[in-house]
N, C-alpha and C positions, 0 to 999 in steps of 0.2 A: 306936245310931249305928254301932256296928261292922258290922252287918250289911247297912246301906246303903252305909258304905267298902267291903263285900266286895262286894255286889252292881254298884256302879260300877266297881269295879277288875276283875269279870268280863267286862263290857261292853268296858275299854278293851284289855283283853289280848284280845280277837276283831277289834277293832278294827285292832290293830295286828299283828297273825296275817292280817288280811285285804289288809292293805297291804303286808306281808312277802310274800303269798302271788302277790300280784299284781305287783310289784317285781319279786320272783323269775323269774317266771315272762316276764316282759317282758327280764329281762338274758341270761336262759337264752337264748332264741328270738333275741335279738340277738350273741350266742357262737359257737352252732350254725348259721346260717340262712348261705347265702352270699349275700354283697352284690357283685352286679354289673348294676346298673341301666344299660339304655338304654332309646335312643327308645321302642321297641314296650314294654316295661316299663311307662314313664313315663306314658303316655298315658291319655286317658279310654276307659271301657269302658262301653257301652252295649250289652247284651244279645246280646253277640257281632256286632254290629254295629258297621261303624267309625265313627267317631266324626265329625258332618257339624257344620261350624260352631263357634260360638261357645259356651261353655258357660254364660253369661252368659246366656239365653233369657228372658225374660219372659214368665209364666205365666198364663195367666188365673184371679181369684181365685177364680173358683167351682169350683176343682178342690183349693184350701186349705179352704174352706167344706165341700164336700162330704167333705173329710177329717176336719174335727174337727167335724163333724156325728156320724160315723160310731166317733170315738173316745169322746165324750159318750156315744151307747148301747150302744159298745162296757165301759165303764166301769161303767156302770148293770146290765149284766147281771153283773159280778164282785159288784157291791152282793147283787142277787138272790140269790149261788149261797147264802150261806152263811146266810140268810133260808131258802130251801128246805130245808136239810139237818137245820134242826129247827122245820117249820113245826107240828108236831105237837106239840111243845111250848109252842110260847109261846100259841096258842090265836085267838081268833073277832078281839082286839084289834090282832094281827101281822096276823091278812089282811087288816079294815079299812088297817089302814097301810101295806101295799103294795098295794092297789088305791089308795089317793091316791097315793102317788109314783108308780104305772103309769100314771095317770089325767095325772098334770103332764107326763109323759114323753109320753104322745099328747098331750098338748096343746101340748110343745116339735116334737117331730115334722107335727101340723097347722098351726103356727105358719112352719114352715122351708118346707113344701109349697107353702104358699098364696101366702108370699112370695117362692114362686118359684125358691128355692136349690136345690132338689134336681134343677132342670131342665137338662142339658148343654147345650142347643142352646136359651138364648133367643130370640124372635120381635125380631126389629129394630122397633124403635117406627115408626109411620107417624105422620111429622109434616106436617100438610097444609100447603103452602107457599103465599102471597097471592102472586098473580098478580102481575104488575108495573104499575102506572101507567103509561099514556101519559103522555110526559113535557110540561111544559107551554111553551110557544113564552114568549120574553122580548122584550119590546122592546125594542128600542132607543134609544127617546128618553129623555127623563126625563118623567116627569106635575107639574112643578110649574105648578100653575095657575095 
């Protein structure tokens, strides 16, 4: 039991060295830094361009889509590295099981394709529109016979 109190009391003394360390370093840089903020300061920065509009923009979602698309396999290949570094070890059973998870991974990728996510520039649907009726003449009397 003591060596699990040692082991958690090492954990929270990093813990609290990491919060120290980052405190510090935030009160430091607010000490030393001169503060005199104006307009051109204050403003939005886009790519050394001045800044047009509203910053409120609404995005279209297939550029969010295409993002965590790309973090998914981004993610998948961190899985891979350490799979590789001792794929000679674990033997015939580890490359079975990462040809299925590569296998699910083409299959989340032909899945995203087919439906279309990965395209910037969808086709605008062609909706055929019904013609208009001739409209129909009303009379004017009543029909009660």
């Amino acid at each position: 039991m003591d060596q699990t109190l040692s082991n958690f009391g090492a954990v929270f003394v990093f813990l609290m060295l990491g919060i120290v360390f980052v405190a510090g370093g935030y009160l430091t840089a607010r000490m030393l830094r001169p503060s005199r903020p104006n307009e051109e300061k204050l403003s939005t920065y886009e790519c050394g361009e001045p800044a047009v509009g509203s910053a409120w923009v609404k995005f279209n979602i297939r550029f969010y889509v295409v993002a965590l698309i790309f973090i998914i396999f981004d993610v998948e290949v961190v899985f891979l590295y350490p799979w590789a570094t001792v794929f000679k070890e674990l033997g015939t059973f580890a490359l079975v099981e990462v040809l299925i998870f590569a296998g699910i991974l083409v299959l989340g990728l032909v899945y995203a394709w087919v439906k279309g996510d990965l395209d910037w520039v969808r086709p605008t649907p062609n909706i055929p529109k019904m013609p208009e009726l001739p409209k129909r003449r009303q009379s004017s009397g009543s029909s009660n016979g």
